[in-house]
N, C-alpha and C positions, 0 to 999 in steps of 0.2 A: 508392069505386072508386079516387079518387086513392091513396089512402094501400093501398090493395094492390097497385099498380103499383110504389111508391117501397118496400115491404117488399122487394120481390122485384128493384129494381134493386139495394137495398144488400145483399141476399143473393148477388145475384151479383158484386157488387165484393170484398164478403168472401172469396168460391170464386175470383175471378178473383188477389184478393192470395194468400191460401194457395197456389194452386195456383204462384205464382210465385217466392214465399217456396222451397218445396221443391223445386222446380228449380236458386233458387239455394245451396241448402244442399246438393243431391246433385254439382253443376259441383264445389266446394268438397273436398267427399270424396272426389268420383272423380280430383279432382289429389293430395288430400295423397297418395293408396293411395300413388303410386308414393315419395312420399316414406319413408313409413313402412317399404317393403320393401327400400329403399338402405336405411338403419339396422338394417334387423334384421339383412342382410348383411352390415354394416360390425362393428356390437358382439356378435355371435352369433355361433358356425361351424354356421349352421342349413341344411341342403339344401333345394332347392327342394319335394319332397315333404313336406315338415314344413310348411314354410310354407303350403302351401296348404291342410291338414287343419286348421293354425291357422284361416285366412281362412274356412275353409267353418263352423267349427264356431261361428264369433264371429255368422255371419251366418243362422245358420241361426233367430232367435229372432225376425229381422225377416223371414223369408223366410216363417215358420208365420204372423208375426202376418197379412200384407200377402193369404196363401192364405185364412184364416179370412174375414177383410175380405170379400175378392174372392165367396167362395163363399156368402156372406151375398147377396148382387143377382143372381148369375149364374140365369138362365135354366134349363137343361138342367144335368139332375141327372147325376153319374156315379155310376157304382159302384165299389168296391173294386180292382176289376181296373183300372179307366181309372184311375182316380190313384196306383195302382204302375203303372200302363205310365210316364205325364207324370213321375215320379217319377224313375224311372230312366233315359229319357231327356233330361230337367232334367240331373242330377246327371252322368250323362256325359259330356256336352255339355259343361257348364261344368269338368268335373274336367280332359279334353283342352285343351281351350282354353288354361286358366291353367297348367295341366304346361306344353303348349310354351311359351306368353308368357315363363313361368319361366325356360325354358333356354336361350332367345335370350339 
């Protein structure tokens, strides 16, 4: 009995570090973004529409992976329709968003 208490405490120190480790490694990327987009502006003559079909299209391989993941546990099945509705209001949402942040 002890030794399945102490499997499942160190399973959860593991979950507890991962979960922390990617936390601090998303802080990290979501500071350099703004970096990287002063430089594309400074060495490119890139408009902000380009830029952001760049951003979307780089992310889009961690956005399928993270959907696949998620839709593997999730409870309630959708259909076809429901994930082009989430799809195209996903992609909306963020496409407005970052256009204006862009052009501030």
């Amino acid at each position: 009995m002890k030794s399945d208490d102490q499997s499942k405490s160190g399973h959860l120190k593991q979950e507890a570090f991962l979960g922390a480790l990617l936390v601090f490694i998303s802080a990290i990327a979501f500071s350099a973004k703004a970096i990287f987009i002063k430089l594309a502006y400074a060495y490119y003559p890139i408009d902000p529409t380009t830029l952001l079909a760049l951003r979307m299209l780089i992310a889009i391989p961690f956005v399928l992976t993270m959907i696949i993941y998620a839709s593997r546990y999730s409870s309630p099945q959708l259909n076809l329709r429901d994930w082009a509705l989430i799809a195209g209001l996903g992609l909306s949402g963020i496409y407005y968003h970052r256009y204006l942040t862009l052009q501030a």
